[in-house]
ZAMARGU-4260 file (C-alpha; in steps of 0.2 Angstrom, whole numbers, plus 5000, padded with zeros to 4 digits):
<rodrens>
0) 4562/5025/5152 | 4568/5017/5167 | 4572/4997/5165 | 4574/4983/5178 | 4581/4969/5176
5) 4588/4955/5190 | 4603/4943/5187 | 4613/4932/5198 | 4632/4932/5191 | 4645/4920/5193
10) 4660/4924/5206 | 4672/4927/5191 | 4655/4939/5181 | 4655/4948/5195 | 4672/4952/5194
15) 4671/4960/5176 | 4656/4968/5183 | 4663/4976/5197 | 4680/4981/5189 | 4696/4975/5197
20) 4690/4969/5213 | 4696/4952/5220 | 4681/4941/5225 | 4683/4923/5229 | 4670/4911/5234
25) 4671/4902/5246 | 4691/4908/5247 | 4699/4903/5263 | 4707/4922/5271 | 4724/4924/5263
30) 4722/4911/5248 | 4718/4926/5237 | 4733/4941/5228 | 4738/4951/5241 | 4740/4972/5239
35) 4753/4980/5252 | 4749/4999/5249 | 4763/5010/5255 | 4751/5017/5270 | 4757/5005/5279
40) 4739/4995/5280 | 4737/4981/5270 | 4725/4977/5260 | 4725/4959/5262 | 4726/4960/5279
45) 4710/4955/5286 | 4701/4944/5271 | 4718/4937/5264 | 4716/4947/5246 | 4700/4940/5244
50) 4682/4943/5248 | 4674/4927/5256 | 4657/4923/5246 | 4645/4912/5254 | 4632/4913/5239
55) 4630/4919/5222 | 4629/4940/5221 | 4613/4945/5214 | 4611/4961/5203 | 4599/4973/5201
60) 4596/4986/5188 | 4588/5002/5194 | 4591/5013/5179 | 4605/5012/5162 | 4620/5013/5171
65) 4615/5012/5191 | 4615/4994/5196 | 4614/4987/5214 | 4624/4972/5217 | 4620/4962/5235
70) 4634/4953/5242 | 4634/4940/5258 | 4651/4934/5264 | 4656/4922/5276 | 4644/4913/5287
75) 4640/4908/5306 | 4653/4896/5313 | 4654/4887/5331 | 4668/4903/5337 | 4653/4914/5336
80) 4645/4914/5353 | 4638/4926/5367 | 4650/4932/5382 | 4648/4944/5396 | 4658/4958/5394
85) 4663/4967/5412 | 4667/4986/5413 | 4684/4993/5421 | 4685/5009/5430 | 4693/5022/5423
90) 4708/5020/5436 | 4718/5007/5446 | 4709/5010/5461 | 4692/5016/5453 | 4676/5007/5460
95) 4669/4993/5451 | 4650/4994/5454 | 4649/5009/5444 | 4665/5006/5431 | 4660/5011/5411
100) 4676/5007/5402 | 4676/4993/5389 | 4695/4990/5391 | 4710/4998/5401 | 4726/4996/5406
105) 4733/4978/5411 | 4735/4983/5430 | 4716/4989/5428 | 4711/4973/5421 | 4720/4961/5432
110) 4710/4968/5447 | 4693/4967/5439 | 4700/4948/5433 | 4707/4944/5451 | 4689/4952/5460
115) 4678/4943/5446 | 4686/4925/5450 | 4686/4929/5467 | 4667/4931/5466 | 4665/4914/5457
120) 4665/4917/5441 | 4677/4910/5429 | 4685/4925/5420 | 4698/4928/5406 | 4708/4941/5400
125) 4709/4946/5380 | 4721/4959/5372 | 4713/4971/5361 | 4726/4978/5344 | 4725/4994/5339
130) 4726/4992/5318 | 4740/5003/5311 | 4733/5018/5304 | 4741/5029/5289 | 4747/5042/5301
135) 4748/5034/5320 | 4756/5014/5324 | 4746/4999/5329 | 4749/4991/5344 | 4741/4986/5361
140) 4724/4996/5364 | 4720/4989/5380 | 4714/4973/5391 | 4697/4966/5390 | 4691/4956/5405
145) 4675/4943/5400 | 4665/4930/5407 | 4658/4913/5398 | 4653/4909/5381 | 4634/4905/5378
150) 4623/4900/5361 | 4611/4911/5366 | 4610/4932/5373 | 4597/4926/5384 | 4611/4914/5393
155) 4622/4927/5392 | 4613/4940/5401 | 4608/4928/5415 | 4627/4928/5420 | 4629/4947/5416
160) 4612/4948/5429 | 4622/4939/5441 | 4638/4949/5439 | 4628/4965/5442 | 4623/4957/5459
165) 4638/4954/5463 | 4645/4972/5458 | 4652/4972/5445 | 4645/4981/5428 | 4646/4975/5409
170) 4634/4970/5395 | 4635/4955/5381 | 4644/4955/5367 | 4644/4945/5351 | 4663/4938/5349
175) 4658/4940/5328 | 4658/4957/5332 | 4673/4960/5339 | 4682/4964/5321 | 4695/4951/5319
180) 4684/4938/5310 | 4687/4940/5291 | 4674/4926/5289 | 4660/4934/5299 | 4644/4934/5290
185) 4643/4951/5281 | 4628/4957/5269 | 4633/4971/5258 | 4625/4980/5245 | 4635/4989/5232
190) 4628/5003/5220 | 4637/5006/5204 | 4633/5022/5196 | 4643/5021/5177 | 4640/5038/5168
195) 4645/5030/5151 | 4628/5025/5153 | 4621/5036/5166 | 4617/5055/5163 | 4610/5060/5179
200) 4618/5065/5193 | 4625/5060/5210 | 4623/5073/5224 | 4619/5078/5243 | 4605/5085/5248
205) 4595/5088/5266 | 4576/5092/5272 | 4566/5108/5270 | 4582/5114/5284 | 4596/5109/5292
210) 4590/5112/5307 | 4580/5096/5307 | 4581/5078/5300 | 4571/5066/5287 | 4572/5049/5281
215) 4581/5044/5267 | 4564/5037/5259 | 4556/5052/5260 | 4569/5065/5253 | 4570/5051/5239
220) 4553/5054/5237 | 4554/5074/5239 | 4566/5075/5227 | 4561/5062/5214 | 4579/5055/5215
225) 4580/5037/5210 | 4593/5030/5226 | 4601/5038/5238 | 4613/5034/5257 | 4615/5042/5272
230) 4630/5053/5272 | 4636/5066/5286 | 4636/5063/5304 | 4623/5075/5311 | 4621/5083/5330
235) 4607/5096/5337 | 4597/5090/5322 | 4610/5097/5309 | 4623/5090/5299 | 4642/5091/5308
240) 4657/5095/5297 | 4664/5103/5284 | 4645/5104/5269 | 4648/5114/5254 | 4633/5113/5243
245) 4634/5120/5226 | 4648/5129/5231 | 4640/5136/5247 | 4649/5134/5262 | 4634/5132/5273
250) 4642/5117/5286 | 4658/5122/5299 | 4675/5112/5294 | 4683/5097/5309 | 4700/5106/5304
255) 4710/5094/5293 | 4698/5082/5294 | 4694/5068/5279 | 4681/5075/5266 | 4676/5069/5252
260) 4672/5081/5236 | 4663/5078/5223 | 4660/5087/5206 | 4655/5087/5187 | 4636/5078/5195
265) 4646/5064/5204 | 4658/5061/5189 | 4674/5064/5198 | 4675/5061/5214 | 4692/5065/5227
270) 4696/5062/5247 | 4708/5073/5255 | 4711/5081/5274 | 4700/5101/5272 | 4702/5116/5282
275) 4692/5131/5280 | 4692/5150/5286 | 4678/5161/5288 | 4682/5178/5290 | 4671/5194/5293
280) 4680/5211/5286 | 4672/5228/5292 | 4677/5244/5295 | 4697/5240/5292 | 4695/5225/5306
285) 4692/5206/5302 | 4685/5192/5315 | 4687/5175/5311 | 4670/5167/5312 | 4672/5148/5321
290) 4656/5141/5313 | 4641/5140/5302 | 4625/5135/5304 | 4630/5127/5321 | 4626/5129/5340
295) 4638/5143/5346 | 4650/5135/5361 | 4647/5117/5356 | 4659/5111/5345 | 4653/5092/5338
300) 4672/5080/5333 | 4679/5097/5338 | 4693/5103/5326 | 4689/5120/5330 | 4697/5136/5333
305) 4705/5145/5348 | 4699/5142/5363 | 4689/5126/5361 | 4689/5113/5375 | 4696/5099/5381
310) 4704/5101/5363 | 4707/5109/5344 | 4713/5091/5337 | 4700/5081/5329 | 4691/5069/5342
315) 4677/5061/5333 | 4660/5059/5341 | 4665/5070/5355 | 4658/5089/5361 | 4670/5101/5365
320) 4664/5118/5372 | 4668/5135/5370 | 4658/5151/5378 | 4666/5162/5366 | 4663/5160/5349
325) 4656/5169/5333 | 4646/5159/5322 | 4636/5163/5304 | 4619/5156/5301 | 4611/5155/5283
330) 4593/5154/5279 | 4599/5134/5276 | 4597/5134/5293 | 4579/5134/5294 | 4565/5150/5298
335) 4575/5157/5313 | 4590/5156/5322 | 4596/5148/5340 | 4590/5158/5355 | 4601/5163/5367
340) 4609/5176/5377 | 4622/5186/5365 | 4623/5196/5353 | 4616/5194/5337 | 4618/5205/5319
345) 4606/5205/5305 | 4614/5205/5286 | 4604/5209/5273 | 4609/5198/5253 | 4621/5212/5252
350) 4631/5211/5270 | 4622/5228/5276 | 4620/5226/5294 | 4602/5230/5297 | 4599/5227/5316
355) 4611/5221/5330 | 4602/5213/5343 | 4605/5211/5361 | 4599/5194/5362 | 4602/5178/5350
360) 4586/5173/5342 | 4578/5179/5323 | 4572/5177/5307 | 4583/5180/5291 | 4576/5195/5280
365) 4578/5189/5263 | 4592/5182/5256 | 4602/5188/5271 | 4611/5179/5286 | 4615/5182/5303
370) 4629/5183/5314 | 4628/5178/5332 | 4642/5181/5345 | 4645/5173/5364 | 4656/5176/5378
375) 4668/5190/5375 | 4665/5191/5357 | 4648/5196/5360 | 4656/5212/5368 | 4668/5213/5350
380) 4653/5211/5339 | 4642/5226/5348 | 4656/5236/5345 | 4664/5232/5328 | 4648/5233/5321
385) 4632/5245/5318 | 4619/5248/5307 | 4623/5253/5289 | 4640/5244/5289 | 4645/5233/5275
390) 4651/5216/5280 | 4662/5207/5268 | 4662/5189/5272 | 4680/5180/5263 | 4677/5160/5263
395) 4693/5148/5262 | 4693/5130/5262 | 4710/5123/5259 | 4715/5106/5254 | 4728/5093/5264
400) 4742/5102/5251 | 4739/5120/5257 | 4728/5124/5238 | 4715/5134/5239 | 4699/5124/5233
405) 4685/5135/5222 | 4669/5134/5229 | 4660/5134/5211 | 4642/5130/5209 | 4649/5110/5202
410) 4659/5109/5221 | 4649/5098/5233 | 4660/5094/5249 | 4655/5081/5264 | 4666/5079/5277
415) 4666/5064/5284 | 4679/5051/5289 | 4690/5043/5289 | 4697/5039/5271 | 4699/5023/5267
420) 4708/5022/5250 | 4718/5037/5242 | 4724/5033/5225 | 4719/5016/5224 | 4729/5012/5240
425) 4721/5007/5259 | 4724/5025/5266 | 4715/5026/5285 | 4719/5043/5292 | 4714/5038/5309
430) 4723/5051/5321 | 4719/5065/5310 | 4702/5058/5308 | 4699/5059/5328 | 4697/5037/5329
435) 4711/5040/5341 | 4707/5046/5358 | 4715/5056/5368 | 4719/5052/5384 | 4717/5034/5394
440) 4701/5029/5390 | 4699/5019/5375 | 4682/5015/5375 | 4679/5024/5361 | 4692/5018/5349
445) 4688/5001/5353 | 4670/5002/5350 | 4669/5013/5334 | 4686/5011/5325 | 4691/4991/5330
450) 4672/4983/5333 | 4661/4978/5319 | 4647/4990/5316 | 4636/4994/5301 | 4645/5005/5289
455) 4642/5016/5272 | 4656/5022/5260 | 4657/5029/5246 | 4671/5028/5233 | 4675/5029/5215
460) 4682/5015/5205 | 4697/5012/5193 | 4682/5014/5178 | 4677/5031/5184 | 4661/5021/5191
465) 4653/5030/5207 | 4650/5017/5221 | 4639/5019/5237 | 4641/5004/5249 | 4630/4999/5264
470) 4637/4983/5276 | 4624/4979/5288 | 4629/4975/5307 | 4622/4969/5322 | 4613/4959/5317
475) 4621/4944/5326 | 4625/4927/5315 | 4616/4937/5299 | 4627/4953/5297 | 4640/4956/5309
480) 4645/4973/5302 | 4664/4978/5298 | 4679/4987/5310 | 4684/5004/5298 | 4701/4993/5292
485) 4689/4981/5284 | 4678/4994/5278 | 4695/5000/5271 | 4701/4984/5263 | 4682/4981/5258
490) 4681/4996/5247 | 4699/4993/5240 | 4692/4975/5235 | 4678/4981/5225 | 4691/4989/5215
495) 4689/5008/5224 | 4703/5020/5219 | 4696/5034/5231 | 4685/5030/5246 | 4678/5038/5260
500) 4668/5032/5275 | 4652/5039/5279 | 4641/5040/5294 | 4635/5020/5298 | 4628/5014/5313
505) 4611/5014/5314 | 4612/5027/5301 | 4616/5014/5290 | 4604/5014/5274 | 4602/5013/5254
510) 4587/5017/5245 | 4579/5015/5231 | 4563/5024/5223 | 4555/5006/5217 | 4562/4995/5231
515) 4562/5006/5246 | 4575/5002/5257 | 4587/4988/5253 | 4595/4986/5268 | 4593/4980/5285
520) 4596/4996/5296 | 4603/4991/5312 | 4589/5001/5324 | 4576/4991/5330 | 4565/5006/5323
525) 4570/5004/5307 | 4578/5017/5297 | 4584/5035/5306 | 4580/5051/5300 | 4595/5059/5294
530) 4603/5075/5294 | 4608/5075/5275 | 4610/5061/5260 | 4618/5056/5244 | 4605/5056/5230
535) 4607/5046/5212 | 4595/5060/5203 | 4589/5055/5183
</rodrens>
């Protein structure tokens, strides 16, 4: 019988409640214990050891041993204000009326400065820090040129009007949001899921296919699970990274990327860097296969295999081609597969090739899968393979240590990124993670990794007690949203020994079968449809 019960604990109940975490209210940043983990990212280092409560949490019981806790910190103070952000080009000499860099180098900037001021406006210059990572230094990210500070956007977006007139290009930012503000307001909600009490289960699940997205609300409602979060980033309507569901490898690895792995229904939970190998055997030959249940040639946070360009190394958020590849679909994917030109074999449930086709493009015959080839694989795969051959298909995925991980039916595996806390200790594996762009432009790295933006984690605490945590963000003087350092030192507060980032943004959002959604997603829409989910199930 599900019970429900609301309570508003105390600074210090909470802290029983929520194991070893460090909450303080109304703690000025740095008052509070410090934690200097070995990574080199401390854990004090933007809220001072302490997390900044401006009211009383409020708890909420959603079944034994699953409990939603809603946390505000900080508040709106007079540093918060509207300013006009103006856009570099990409090099010294670039033009400015169609510039699209956030920041730049310092030459870059002081010509944007020099040619705003000229053109009457009063501009200033701001360094932006790159946080030190686990595996890559902080240090300077780039030069910022802005324009006024204003109360309102509207006021704001009058100058930044004015600025376009005079050719220049920008937009308006929120100074609360840049991600140096430890005292920014912040709404957080924190699910505990504590299987002392608890005997259901805490796993990932998607729509009727992966080709395809839905709302968090109504696979909770398909599924008759009693909460759930977004999870995996998602592109061309399917989930991107590294998925292993029920020990099915139906998702392409971001090799080396952050994943999280989950097993015994939720009750032990580990991050790690994963690789994984697909690779078809027939007739004395192999092919290594360089993704499943993707787009062949467009390779999401790359991290791919040979051939992939502009790069193999992980860059988050960013598509890198190939027009050669071999990719597997599964009937996960959906009713049929991408058309295309190609070439295009049809396995039955036992490998058998039944059909090779000149063309991408069919449905699965039962039980069976597909494999579709591009480019000069296409020309391998027509003749490697015929009719009446048996395929054998060897998956590998491969922790950061080398080991071999066993893809039972209790292995679910999301890859995500970045980690945020590895054995109890702020671990952000931010190169490896892709945060860190290649190349001059920043943009990227400034906007996703160093700015506030709505975030959701999930993490395991010292207790053994699941967590899913959803920050809201820009939402300007209400929820400012967190940079990934704080996400980091956030999740470490709340007493996480493992932790894992998840998709945020926009995508932002925790559910709950009684309450609907908790949160405040960030799109003016309301909340996204997603490529896949975490599910509390009874």
């Amino acid at each position: 019988m599900r019970t429900r019960t609301v309570a508003v604990a105390t600074a210090s109940a909470l802290t029983v409640a929520l194991g070893s975490s460090l909450l303080a209210a109304g703690a000025e940043p740095g008052t509070g214990p410090g934690n200097g983990p070995g990574s080199g990212t401390s854990a004090a280092s933007l809220f001072g050891g302490s997390l900044p409560l401006s009211t009383e949490p409020v708890t909420t019981t959603v079944a034994p041993g699953v409990t939603v806790t809603a946390l505000e910190l900080g508040r709106k103070d007079a540093d918060d204000v509207w300013t006009v952000h103006v856009y570099l080009p990409g090099s010294p000499d670039g033009p400015l009326a169609t510039a699209n860099t956030a920041l730049g180098e310092r030459a870059i900037a002081d010509r944007v400065f020099a040619a705003v001021a000229a053109a009457g406006f009063e501009p200033r210059l701001q360094a932006v820090e790159r946080p030190e990572f686990a595996d890559y230094p902080g240090g300077l990210l780039g030069w910022t040129v802005r324009v006024g500070r204003y109360p309102t956007e509207a006021e704001a977006r009058s100058t930044l009007n004015r600025l376009r007139a005079a050719g220049f290009t920008g937009g308006t930012r929120y100074t609360a949001q840049d991600g140096t503000d430890p005292r920014a307001p912040q709404r957080v909600h924190v699910m505990r899921i504590d299987f002392d009490e608890f005997s259901g289960t805490v796993d990932t699940d998607f729509g009727p296919a992966l080709n395809g997205t839905e709302t968090l609300t109504d696979l909770i409602d398909a599924t008759g699970a009693l909460a759930g979060v977004n999870a995996q980033w998602f592109y061309n309507k399917a989930p991107g990274g590294l998925y292993v569901v029920d020990g099915k490898l139906i998702g392409s690895a971001t090799q080396g990327r952050g994943a999280v792995r989950i097993e015994r229904g939720g009750r032990r939970l580990d991050v790690d860097a994963y690789t994984a190998s697909v690779t078809v055997h027939v007739r004395g030959a192999s092919m290594p296969v360089d993704g499943v249940n993707r787009l062949p040639g467009e390779i999401w946070n790359c991290g791919g295999l040979g051939g992939d360009q502009p790069t193999e190394h992980p860059q988050h958020d960013l598509k890198c081609t190939d027009d050669s590849e071999l990719v597997r679909f599964t009937p996960d994917w959906g009713p049929a597969t991408p058309a295309g030109p190609g070439v295009e074999a049809v396995l039955d449930a036992r490998g058998t090739v039944l059909a090779v086709h000149e063309t991408r493009g069919t449905t699965f015959p039962a039980g069976g899968s597909t494999l579709q080839a591009t480019g000069e694989l296409a020309d391998r795969l027509r003749a490697g393979v015929a009719v009446g051959d048996r395929l054998r298909i060897v998956e590998d995925v491969r922790d950061s240590r080398g080991r071999r991980v066993p893809l039972t039916r209790d292995t679910t595996i999301l890859q995500v990124g970045p980690t945020l806390v590895d054995d109890g200790e702020v671990f952000v594996n931010g190169y490896a993670d892709g945060l860190v762009r290649e190349g001059a432009d920043q943009t990227f790295t400034y906007n996703w990794a160093v700015r506030s933006n709505p975030r959701s984690m999930i993490g395991m605490d010292g207790e053994g007690r699941l967590m899913l945590v959803v920050v809201d963000g820009r939402q300007a003087g209400v929820s400012e949203g967190l940079s990934v350092e704080a996400a980091a030192e956030l999740m470490h507060l709340l007493g996480a020994e493992e932790a894992m980032n998840l998709d945020g943004g926009g995508s932002s959002v925790m559910a709950t079968a009684e309450d609907g959604i908790l949160n405040r997603p960030s799109d003016a829409s309301g909340q996204r449809s997603l490529g896949n989910v975490v599910l509390v199930r009874p």
